[in-house]
N, C-alpha and C positions, 0 to 999 in steps of 0.2 A: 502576551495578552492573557495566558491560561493562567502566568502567575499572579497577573492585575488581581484577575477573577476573586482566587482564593483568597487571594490579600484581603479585596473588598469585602466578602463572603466573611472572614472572620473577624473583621472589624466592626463588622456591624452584630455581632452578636457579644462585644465585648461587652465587659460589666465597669464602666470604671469607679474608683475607688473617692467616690467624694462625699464627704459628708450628707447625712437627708437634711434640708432644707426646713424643719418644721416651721419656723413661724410665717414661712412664707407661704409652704403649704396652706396653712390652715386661712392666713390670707385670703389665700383664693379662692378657697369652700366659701367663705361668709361671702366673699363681692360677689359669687354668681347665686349662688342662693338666699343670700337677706332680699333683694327685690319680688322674688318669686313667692315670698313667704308673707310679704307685705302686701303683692296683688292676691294673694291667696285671705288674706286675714282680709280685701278692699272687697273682696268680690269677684275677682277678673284676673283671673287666673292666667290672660293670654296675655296681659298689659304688662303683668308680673315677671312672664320669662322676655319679653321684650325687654322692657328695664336689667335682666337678667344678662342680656347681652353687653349691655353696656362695662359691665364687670369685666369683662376680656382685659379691660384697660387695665386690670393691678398685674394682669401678667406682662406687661411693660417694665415693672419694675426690676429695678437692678442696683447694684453699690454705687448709686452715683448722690452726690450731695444732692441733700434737701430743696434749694433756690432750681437746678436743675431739674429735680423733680416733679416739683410744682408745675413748673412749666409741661414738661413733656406727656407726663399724665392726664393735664387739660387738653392736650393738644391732641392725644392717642382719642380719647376721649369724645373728640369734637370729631374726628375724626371716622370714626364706629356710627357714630349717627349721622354724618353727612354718607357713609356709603350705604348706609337702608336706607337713607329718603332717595339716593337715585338707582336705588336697586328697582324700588317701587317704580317709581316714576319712568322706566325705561325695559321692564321686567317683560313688557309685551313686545317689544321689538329684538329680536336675538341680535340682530347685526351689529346695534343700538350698543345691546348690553356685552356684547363679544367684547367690541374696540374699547368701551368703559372698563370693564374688568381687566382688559390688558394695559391701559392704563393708571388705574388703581396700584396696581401690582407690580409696574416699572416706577411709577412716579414714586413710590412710598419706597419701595428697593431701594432709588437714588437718594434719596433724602436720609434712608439711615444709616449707608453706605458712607455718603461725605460727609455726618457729621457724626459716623465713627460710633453711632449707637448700638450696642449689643443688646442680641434679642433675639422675640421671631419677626421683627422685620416688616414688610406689610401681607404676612400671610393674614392675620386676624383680618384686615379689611377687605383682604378678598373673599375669606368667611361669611363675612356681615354680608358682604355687598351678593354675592351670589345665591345664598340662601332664598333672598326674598322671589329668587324665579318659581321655587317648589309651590308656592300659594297662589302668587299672583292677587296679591289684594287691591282694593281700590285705591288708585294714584292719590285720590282729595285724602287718603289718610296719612301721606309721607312723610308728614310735618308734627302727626301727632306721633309715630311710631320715632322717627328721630329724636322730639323728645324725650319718649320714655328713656330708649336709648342711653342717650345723654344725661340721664336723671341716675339711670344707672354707672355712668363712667363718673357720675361726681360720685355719687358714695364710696366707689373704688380710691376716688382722691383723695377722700377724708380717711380712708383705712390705710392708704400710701403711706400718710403723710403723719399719723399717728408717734412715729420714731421720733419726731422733732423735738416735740414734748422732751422727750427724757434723753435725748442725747444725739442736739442738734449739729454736731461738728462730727459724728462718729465716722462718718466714710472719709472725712478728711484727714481724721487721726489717724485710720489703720493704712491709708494710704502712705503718711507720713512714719507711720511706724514702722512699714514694710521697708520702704528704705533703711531706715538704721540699721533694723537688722541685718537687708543683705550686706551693707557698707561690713558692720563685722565678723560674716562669712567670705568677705573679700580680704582682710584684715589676715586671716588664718591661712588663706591659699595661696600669697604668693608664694614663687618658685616654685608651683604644684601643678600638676594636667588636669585642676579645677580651675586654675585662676582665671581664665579665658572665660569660660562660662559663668564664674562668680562674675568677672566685670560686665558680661553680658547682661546679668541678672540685675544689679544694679543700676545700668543704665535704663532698662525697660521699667525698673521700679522709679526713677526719678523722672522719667517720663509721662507714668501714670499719675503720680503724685502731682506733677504741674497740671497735670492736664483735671484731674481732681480739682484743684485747688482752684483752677481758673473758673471749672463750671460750676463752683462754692461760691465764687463770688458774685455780689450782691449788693448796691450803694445801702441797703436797707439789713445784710447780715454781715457788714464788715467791724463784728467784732473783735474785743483784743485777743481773745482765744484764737479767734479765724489768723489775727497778726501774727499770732504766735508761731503756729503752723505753717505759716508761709516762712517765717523767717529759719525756721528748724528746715525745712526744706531745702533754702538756698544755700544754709549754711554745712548740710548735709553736701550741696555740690562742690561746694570749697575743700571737705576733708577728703572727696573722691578726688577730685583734681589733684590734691599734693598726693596721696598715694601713689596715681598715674605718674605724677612727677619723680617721685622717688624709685621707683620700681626702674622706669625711662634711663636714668641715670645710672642702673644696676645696683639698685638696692635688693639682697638677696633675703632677708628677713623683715617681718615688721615685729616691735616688741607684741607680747603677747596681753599685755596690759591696755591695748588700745582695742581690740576687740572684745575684749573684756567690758569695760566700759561704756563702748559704742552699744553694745547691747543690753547695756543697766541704764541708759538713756532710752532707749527706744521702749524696755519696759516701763518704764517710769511714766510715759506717755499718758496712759493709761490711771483712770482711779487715784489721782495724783493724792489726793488726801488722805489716802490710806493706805501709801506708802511713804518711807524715806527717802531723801533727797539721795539719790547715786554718790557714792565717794567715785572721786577719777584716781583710779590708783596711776602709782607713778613708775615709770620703765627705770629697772635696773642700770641699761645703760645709753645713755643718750649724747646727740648730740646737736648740732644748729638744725636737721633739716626735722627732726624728730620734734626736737623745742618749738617748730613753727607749725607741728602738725598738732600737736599737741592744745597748742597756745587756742589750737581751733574748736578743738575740744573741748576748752573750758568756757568759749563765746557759746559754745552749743547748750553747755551746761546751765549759762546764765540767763541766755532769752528763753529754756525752759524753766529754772525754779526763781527767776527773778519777780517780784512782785509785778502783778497787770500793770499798775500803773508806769514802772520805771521804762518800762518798752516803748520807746520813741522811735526806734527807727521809721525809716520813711520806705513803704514798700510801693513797687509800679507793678499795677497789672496789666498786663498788654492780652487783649482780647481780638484774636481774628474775627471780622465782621461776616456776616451771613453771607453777603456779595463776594467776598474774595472765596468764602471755601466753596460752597456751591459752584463759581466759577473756575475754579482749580481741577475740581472732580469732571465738570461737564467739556472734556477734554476727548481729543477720539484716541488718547494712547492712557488714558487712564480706566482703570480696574472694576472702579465704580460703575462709571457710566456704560462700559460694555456690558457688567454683566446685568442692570438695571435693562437696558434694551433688551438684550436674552431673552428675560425673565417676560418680561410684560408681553415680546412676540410670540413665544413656547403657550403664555398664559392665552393668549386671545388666540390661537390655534386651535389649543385646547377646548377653547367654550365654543368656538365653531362649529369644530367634529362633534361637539356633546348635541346640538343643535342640530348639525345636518342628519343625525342619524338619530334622529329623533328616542334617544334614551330615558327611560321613565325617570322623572325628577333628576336631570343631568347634571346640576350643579353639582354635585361631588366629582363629577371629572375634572373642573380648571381647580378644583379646590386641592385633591389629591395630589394634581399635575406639580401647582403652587408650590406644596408644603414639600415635594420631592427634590425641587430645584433651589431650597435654601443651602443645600450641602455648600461650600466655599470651592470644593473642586470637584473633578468627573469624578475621583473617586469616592468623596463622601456622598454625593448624589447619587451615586450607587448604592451609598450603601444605604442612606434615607431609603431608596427606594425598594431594598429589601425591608427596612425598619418599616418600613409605613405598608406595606401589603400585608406585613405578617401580625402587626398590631392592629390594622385595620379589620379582619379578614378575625380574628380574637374579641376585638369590640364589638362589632356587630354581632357577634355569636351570643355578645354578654347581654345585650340592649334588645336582643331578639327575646331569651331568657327573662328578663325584666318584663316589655311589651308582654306575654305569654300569660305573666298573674296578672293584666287587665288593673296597672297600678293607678293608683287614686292622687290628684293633683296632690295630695301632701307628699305621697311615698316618692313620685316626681323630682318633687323637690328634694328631698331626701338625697334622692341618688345621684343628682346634677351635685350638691355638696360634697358628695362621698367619692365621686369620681372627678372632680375642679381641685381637691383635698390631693388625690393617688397619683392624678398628671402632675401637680407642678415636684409632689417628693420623687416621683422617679423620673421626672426629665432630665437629672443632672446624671443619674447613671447609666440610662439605657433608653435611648429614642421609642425602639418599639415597644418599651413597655408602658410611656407615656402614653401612646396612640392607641396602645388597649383601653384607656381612662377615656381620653379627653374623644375617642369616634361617640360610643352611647353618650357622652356627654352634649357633644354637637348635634346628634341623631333626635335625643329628648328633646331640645329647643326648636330644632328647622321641620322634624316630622310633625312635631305637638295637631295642629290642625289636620293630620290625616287619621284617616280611620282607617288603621290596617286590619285587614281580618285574615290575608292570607298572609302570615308569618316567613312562612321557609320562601314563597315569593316575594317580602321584600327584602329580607337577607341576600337573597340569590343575586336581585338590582345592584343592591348597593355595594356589594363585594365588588361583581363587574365593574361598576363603575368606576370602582377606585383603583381597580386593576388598571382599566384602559388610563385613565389621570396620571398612572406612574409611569405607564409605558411611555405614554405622550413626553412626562418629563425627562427620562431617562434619554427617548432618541430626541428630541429635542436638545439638549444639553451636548451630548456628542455628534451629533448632525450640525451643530453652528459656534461656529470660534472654537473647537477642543483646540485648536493650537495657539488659539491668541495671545495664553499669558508668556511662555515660552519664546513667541517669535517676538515681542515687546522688549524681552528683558536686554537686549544688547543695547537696544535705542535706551533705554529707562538707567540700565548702570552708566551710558556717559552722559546723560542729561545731568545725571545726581553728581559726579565728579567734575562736571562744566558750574553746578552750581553754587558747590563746594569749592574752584577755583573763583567765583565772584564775591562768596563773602569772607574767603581767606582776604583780598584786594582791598574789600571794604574796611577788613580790622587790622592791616599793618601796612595801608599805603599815607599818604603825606593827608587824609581826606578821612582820618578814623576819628579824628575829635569834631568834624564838624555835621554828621550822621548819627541821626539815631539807631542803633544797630537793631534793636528790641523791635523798633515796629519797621524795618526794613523790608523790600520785597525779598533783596535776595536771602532773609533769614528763612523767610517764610515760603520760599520758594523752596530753599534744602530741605523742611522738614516736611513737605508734601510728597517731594521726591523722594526722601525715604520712608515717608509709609507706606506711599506707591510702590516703592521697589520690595520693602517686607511684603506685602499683599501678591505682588505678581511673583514672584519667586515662590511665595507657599502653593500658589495659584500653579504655576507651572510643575511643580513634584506631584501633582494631583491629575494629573493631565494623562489621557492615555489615548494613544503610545505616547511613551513618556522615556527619555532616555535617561535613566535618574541617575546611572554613575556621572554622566557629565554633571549632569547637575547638581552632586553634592560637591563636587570638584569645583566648582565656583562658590561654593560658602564662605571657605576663608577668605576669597574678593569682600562678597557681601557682608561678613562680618566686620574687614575691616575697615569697609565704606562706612558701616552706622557708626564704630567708634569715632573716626577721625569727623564725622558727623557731629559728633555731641561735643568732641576737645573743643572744636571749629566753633561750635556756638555757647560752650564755656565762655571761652574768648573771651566773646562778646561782654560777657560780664564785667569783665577786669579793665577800670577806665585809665592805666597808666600803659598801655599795651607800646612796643617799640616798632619807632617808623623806619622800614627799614629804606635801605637803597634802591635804587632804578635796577640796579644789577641783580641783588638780589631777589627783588621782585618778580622780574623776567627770569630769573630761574625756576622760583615756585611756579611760574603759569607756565613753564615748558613742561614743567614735569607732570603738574595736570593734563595739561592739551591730551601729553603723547600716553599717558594711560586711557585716554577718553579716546583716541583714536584707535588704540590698541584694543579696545572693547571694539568698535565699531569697523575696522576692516580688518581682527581677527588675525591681526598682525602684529606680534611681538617688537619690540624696540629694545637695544641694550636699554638696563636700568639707568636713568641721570642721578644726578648728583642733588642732594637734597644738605640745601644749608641747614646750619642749625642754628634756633634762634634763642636766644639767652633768655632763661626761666621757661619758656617752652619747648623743651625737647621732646614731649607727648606730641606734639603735633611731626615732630621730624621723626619719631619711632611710627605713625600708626599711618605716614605716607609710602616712609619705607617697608613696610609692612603691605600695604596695599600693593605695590609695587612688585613684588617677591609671591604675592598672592595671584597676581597677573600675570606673573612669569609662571609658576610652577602649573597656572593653569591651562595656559597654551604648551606646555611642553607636555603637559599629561595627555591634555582632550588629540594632540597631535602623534601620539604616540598609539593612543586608542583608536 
């Protein structure tokens, strides 16, 4: 525990190493301050930072294509002003506004939990929606304050959405470009203590890419560009597959000319017109399985620098509908939905106790509470919860300082720019230095109608408050499920190896040509279970007490659950796949079963026997593999 501590302790004051952010930065200075400046030039300075609010909504933005965008931005949007009209509307009843706020803030959790949006999540509506307690304005105005709102979340749209203009396909490109390049940092590592990690990397990048590309598409933006890129993508999983194939086979080299190339492709991506067409240089020495890898390379080369119009191919996008993922998540062994429950009961505790003890303008307690419990595990919620008392605790220090020169609705605005400008460039390096931004930032908007005159007394409020908001989150977070993602993972790794043995059935029994594999449950059923298992496993090393030697001791399991994951739904792809026999069929699901069992009663089996099946031996390396992973991990954790 004392080593958690420190652990925690210095994680949260790391700096990490990622580029500043500017044009997003500065983004977000214009959407929270262009409204403010427009009520300020209308006369109505209070309608201004209203509208003002609405601007939260460009900090939703993220690298996801444009058609996604649009959508989600309106939706953040609509969102910000439906929770002040029932902040209003319910701001006199605590009990009322308790169980709303803890639903606010579960409901919004689960929603960007299962469709995997990255962000902050629904802290911002618990923001909006808790603020409105500090005033308490007239209910008849809920409708005119959410439009402001709303007036504001669309300008934020129009500043979102501005990149379209000049370089509508770019998140799809770099997503697609990402892959190439790792394919030819995979290209260099075989036979090396990278390659494992290079193929990890790849995978997760042709992951992101699909998953890019799906929420790209658009019956209204399926251009031949958008075609392009899908097809460099799919054709990117072809040249991954034979390398897996050849490596499988004990191929100890790849020539050096194929990552060579794979990487004068993936530049070429880019500015195409003001580069040259990539030469594919040609390998020294070759022979049939190199010529076939090769031959792939030059299809790559052609759906990029072949004229738009010659690109015929015919692509299928297969899109999970909102019913199945929603219903996937809302599971009582999935990741999501526990911690979306968590969240929302911690949250309506929180405004409870801010309520029962009757706290001067209490809403920064569920708000602090909120913003402490986005960590993914105990321990980053820890460490949120040092980031956010020590940024907090510096904010108000700075926004006391401000209040202090008696600032004039312009300088207001000013500073709500300068400090929406400081949060989003240092949120990517350091939490608590964002928090020093973005507290005088929320403090300028939700205090604006108070007339402070004693200073160092409301400094002294609002610290408190957001002391007790972290507390609340910190023992809430360890006080409910710390062991849940840990005690999951046994059920979760054989549910993923039980799902894994139904769409192996589906792609090499007598019944593979008459299935559509693409929109199948059990496809779609593996690749929940393995997000679920990545999430509950990162979930579990975060976890304290946390027994982490075991638990990295089962990685090589989990790792080589996701690969034989991805060959598995390769497959899929390849419509001449071989049907194999009754015999051998019944061997592959024995050999599943008794791994899945062997997860689940913690009982080692001798290793079976794993056929091999002609052109796939990736699938008979990464069973066998798993297998040996299962072994070495019961003989370790058994030994420990």
């Amino acid at each position: 525990m004392k080593n958690n501590f420190f652990r925690g302790l210095k994680g949260a004051f790391a700096v990490k190493k990622a580029p500043f952010p500017w044009i997003r930065a500065i983004c977000a200075g214009i959407c929270s301050s262009t409204p403010i400046v427009i009520g300020l030039l209308l006369g109505n300075f209070q309608y201004g930072l209203l509208a003002g609010i609405g601007g939260f909504a460009y900090l939703y933005v993220w690298n996801e294509p444009f058609p996604q965008r649009a959508k989600k931005i309106f939706f953040v949007a609509l969102g910000l002003s439906a929770a002040i009209g029932l902040g209003i509307l319910t701001a006199s009843s605590p009990i009322i506004f308790a169980i709303l706020i803890g639903l606010i803030g579960g409901i919004g959790t689960f929603i960007f939990g299962a469709l995997k949006i990255p962000g902050p999540a629904s802290i911002f509506f618990v923001i909006v929606f808790a603020m409105t307690s500090a005033s308490q304005p007239d209910p008849s105005l809920a409708s005119t304050y959410a439009g402001l709102v709303f007036l504001g979340g669309v300008f934020a749209w129009c500043v979102a959405m501005l990149g379209w203009f000049f370089n509508p396909q770019g998140p799809e490109t770099n997503a697609v470009k990402r892959v190439y390049l790792e394919l030819a940092s995979l290209s260099h590592s075989v036979e090396t203590d990278q390659f494992n990690a290079a193929r990890e990397r790849v995978v997760i990048a042709l992951k992101d890419a699909d998953a890019t590309l799906i929420a790209g598409y658009a019956s209204w933006n399926s251009s031949i560009i958008y075609k392009r890129l899908y097809l460099l993508k799919d054709q990117a999983s072809f040249i991954f597959s034979d390398i897996l194939e050849m490596v499988a086979e004990g191929r100890k080299q790849l020539p050096p000319e194929l990552g060579q190339t794979v990487e004068a492709l993936a530049h070429s991506l880019h500015s195409k017109k003001n580069m040259e067409t990539p030469v594919i240089l040609q390998p020294e020495e070759t022979d049939k399985a190199v010529d076939r890898l090769f031959s792939k390379i030059y299809d790559a080369d052609a759906i990029l620098n072949e004229p738009l119009t010659k690109i015929n191919q015919k692509i299928t996008i297969s899109k999970p509908t909102l019913h199945s993922v929603f219903s996937d998540a809302f599971d009582k062994n999935s990741i999501v939905f526990i911690s979306a429950l968590k969240y929302g009961v911690v949250l309506m505790i929180a405004a409870l106790i801010a309520f029962a003890f009757d706290f001067d303008r209490s809403y920064w307690i569920p708000v602090s509470c909120g913003a402490t419990m986005l960590g993914s595990t105990i321990m980053s919620t820890f460490q949120r919860g040092i980031q956010r008392s020590i940024g907090t605790i510096v904010g108000v220090l700075i926004v006391t300082i401000v209040l202090s020169f008696g600032p004039t609705d312009a300088w207001v605005a000013l500073c709500i720019l300068v400090f929406s400008f400081f949060t989003e460039l240092f949120m990517v390096r350091n939490y608590a230095f964002a928090v020093m931004f973005i507290t005088p930032s929320s403090l300028l908007i939700a205090e604006n109608t108070t007339q402070i005159h004693n200073l160092s007394y409301f400094a002294t409020a609002r610290i408190t408050d957001i002391i007790i908001g972290v507390l609340i989150g910190l023992a809430g977070v360890l006080l409910i499920g710390r062991r849940s993602a840990s005690s999951r993972l046994p059920h979760l790794i054989a549910k993923t190896i039980r799902s894994q043995s139904q769409l192996f059935f589906m792609l090499f029994s007598e019944q593979n040509s008459e299935v559509n594999v693409d929109k199948s449950k059990a496809l779609n059923k593996l690749r929940t279970n393995l997000v679920n298992l990545r999430t509950i496993y990162t979930t579990a090393l975060g976890e304290v007490p946390t027994n982490k030697e075991v638990l990295e001791l089962l990685w090589p399991a989990i790792f080589s659950i996701e690969q034989l994951g991805y060959v598995l739904e390769f497959g899929s792809n390849h419509a001449n796949r071989p049907v194999l026999s009754d015999g051998m069929l019944a061997q592959f699901l024995l050999v599943f079963e008794t791994m899945a069992k062997t997860v689940e009663l913690q009982h080692h089996e001798k290793n079976k026997h794993v056929p091999i099946i002609e052109g796939y031996s990736k699938i008979q390396q990464e069973i066998i593999s798993l297998q040996n992973a299962l072994q070495l991990f019961h003989n370790q954790t058994r030994l420990t």
